[in-house]
C-alpha positions as a printed Julia matrix, in Angstrom:
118×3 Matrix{Float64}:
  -6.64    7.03  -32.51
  -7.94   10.0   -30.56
  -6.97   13.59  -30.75
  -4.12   15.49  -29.55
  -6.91   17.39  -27.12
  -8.52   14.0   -26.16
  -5.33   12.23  -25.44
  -4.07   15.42  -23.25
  -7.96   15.2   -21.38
  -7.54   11.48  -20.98
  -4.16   11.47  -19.53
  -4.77   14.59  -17.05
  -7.67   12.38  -15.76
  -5.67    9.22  -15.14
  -3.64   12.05  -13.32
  -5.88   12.79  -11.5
  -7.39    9.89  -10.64
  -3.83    8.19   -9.11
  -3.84   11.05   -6.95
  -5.56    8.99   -4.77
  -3.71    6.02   -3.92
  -0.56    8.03   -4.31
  -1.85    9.51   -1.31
  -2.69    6.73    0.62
   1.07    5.81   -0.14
   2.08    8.73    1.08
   0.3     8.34    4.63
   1.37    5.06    5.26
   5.27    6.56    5.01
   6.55    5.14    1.28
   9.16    8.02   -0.14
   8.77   10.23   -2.77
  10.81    8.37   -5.18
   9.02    5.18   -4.87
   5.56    6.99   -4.84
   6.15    8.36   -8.23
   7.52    5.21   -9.37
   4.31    3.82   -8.85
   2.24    6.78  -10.53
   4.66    6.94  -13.49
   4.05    3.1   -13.75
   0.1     3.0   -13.03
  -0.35    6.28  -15.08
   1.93    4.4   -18.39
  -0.06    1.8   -18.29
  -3.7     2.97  -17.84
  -2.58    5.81  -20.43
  -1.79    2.62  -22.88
  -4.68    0.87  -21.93
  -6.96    3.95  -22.89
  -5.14    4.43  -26.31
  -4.48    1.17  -27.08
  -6.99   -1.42  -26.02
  -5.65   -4.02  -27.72
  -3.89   -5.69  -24.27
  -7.26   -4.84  -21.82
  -7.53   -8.2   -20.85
  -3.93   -8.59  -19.71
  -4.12   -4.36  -17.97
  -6.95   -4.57  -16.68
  -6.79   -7.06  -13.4
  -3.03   -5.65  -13.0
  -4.4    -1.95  -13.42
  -6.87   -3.04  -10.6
  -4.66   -4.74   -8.0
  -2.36   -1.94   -8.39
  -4.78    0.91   -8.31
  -6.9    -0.9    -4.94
  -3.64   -2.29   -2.82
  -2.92    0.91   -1.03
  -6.82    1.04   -0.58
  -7.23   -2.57    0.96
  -3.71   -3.09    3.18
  -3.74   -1.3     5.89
  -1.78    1.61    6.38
   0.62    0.18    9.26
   1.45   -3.08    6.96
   2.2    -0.72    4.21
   4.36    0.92    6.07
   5.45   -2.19    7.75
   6.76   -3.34    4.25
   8.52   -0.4     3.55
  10.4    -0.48    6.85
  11.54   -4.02    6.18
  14.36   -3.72    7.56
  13.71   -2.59   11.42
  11.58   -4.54   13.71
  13.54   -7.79   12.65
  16.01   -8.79   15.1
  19.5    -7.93   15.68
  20.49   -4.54   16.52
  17.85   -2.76   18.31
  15.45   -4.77   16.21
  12.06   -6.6    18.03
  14.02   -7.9    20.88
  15.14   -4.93   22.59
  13.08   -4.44   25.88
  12.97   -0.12   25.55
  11.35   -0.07   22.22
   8.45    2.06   23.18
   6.68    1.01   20.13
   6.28   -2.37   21.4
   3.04   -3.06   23.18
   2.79   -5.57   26.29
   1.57   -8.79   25.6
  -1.67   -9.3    27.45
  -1.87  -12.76   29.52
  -5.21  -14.42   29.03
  -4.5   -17.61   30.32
  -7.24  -18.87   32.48
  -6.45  -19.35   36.55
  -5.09  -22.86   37.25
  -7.57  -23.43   40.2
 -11.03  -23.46   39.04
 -13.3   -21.07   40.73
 -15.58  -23.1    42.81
 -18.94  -22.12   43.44
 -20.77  -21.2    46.59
C-alpha cells in the first residue's frame, strides 16, 4: 500500500486529469450535478484502480470508454442526449414549422427531363 503523501499525489492527479472530459461535458450543455456525478464516479474508480490493482482487467476498458466518450461523440449528440426530451414530437417538439433551429431540407433530386445535348 502506498503512503499517505503518495495516495494524496495520486488522487490530485486523477483530479486533475478528469478535468478534461469534465470539460468537454460541460461544453456540450450536461449540468453540474450530472458532471460531478461522472468525476466522483471516474475519479472512485481510477483512485481504486491505482491502489488496488487487483480488478485492472475489469477497470481498465470501463475506465477507458468512460474517460474517451465525451472525447469521441460529438458535442451536439452529447448534448442531444441530454436534451432527450425536446426535439421529439408533440408539443413544440420536431414538427413545429417556427423552430428556428431546424434547418431546410435541401432537394437533390435530379430534373425529371433529362438535359439533352446540343
Amino acid at each position: 500500500m502506498l503512503p499517505a503523501p503518495a495516495l494524496l499525489a495520486v488522487g490530485l492527479i486523477i483530479g486533475l486529469i478528469i478535468l478534461l472530459p469534465a470539460r468537454r461535458l460541460q461544453l456540450a450543455g450536461f449540468s453540474r450535478r450530472s458532471i460531478a456525478l461522472y468525476a466522483m464516479c471516474l475519479w472512485a474508480l481510477a483512485f481504486f484502480m491505482a491502489v488496488r490493482p487487483l480488478a485492472a482487467r475489469f477497470l481498465i476498458p470501463i475506465l477507458l470508454i468512460a474517460y474517451l466518450a465525451p472525447f469521441v461523440v460529438a458535442p451536439g449528440r452529447l448534448s442531444g442526449i441530454v436534451t432527450r426530451g425536446k426535439g421529439r414530437g408533440g408539443a413544440g417538439g420536431s414538427g413545429s414549422a417556427g423552430d428556428p433551429g431546424q434547418r431546410q431540407i435541401k432537394n437533390v433530386t435530379p430534373p425529371e427531363k433529362p438535359i439533352e445535348p446540343e
